[in-house]
Residue frames relative to the residue before (quaternion, step in Angstrom):
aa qw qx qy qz dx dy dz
X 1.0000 0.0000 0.0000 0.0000 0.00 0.00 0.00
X 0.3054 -0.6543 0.5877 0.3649 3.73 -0.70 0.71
X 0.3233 -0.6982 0.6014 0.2153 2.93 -2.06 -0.08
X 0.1789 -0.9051 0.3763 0.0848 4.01 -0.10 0.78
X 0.2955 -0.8088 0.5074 0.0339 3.50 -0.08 1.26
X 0.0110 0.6042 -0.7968 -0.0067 3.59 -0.88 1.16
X 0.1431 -0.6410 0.7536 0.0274 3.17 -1.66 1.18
X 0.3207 -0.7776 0.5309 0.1029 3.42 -1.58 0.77
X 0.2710 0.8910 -0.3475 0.1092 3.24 0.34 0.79
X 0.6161 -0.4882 0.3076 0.5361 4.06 -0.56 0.09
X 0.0881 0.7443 -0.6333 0.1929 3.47 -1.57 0.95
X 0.8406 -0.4320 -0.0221 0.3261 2.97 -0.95 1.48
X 0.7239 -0.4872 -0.0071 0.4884 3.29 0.41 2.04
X 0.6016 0.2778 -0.4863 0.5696 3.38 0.51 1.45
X 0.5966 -0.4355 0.5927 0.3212 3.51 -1.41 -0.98
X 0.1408 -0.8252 0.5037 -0.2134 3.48 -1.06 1.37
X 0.0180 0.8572 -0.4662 -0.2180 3.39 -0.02 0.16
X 0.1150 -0.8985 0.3873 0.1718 3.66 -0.98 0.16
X 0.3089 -0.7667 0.5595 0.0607 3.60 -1.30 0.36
X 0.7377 -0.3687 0.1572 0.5433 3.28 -0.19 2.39
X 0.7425 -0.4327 0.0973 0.5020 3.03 0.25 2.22
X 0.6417 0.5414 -0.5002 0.2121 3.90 0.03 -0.29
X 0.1813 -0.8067 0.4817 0.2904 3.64 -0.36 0.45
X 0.3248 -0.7163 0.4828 0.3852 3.62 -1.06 0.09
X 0.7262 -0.3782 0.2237 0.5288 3.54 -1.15 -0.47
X 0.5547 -0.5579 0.5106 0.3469 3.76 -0.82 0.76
X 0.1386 -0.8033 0.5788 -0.0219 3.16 -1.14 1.15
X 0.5667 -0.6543 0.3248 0.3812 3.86 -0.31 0.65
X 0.6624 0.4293 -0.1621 0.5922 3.76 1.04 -1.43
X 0.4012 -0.3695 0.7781 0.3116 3.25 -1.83 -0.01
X 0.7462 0.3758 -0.3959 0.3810 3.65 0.10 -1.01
X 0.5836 0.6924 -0.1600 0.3931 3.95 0.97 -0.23
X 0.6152 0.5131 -0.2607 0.5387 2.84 1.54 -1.35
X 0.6187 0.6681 -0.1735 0.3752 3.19 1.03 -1.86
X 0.8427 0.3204 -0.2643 0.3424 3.28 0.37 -1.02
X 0.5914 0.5221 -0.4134 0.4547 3.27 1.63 -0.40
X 0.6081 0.4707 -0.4246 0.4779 4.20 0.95 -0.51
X 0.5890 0.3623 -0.5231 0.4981 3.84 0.58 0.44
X 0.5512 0.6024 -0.4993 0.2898 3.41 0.56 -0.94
X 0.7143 0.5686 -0.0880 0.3984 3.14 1.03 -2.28
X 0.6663 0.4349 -0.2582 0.5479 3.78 1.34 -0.88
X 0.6584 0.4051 -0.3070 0.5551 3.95 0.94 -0.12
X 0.6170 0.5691 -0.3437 0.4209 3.45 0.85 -0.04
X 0.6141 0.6265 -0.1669 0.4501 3.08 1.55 -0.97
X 0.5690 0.6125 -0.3441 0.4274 3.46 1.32 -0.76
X 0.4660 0.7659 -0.3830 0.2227 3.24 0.87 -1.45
X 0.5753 -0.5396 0.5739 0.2202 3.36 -1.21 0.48
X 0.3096 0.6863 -0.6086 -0.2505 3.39 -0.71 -0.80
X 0.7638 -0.4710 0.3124 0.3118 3.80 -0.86 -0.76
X 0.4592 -0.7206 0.4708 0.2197 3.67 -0.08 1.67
X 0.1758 -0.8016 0.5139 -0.2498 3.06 -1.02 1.86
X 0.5567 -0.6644 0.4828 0.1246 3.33 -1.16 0.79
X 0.0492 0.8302 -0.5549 -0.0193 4.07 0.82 0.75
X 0.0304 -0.8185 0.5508 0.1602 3.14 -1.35 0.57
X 0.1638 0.8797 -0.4452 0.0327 3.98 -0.02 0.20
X 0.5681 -0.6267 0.4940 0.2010 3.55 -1.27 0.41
X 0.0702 -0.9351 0.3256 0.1211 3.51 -1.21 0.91
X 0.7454 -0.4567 -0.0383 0.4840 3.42 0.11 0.87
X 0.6507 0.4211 -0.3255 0.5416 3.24 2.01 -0.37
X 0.7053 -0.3914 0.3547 0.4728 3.62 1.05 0.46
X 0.6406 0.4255 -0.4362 0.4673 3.74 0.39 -0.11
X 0.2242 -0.6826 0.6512 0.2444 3.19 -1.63 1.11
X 0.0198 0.7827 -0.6035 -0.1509 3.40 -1.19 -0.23
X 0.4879 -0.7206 0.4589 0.1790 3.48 -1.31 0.55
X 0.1197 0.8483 -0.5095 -0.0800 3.45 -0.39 0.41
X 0.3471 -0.7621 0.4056 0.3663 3.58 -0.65 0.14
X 0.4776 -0.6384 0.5295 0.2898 3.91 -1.36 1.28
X 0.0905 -0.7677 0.5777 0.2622 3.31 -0.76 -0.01
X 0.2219 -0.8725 0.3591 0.2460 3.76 -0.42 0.95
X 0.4200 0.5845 -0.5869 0.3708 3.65 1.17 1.09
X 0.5563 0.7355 -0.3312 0.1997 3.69 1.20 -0.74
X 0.1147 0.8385 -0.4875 0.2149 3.37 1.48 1.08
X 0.4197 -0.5764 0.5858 0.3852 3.58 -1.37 0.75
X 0.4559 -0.4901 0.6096 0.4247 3.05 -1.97 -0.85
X 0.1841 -0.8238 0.5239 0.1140 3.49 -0.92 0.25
X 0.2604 0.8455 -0.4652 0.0299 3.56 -1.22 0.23
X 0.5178 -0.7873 0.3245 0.0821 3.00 -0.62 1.40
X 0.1845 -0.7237 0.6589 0.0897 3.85 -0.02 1.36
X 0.1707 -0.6901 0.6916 0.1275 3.62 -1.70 0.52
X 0.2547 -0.8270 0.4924 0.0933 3.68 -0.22 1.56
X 0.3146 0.6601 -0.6355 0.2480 4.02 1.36 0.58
């Protein structure tokens, strides 16, 4: 199972959290930033519903594979104050 790290940290004169270098949208508060990278890390857990994926590979073959929607990461939210 992977494991996914939101960090809160400062960003372009407010507060921002981020995910393996991505940043999100800059938020005024630390207390704002925070609550939206749990929101965003507890959302992630969710379940959703095991699916049929189809897609294409670079040599032209498609192939099907099935998603499975328990294969949620863990998550957890570091506060960089």
């Amino acid at each position: 199972m992977s494991h996914v790290i939101y960090k809160v940290v400062q960003h372009d004169g407010g507060w921002a959290y981020t995910v393996d270098g991505v940043f999100s949208e800059p938020f005024p508060t630390h207390a704002a930033a925070l609550a939206a990278a749990r929101r965003a890390a507890n959302e992630q857990r969710v379940p959703g519903r095991t699916e049929a994926i189809q897609y294409e590979t670079s040599d032209g073959k498609w192939l099907t594979e099935t998603a499975s929607g328990n294969d949620r990461p863990e998550t957890e939210v570091e506060d960089g104050r």
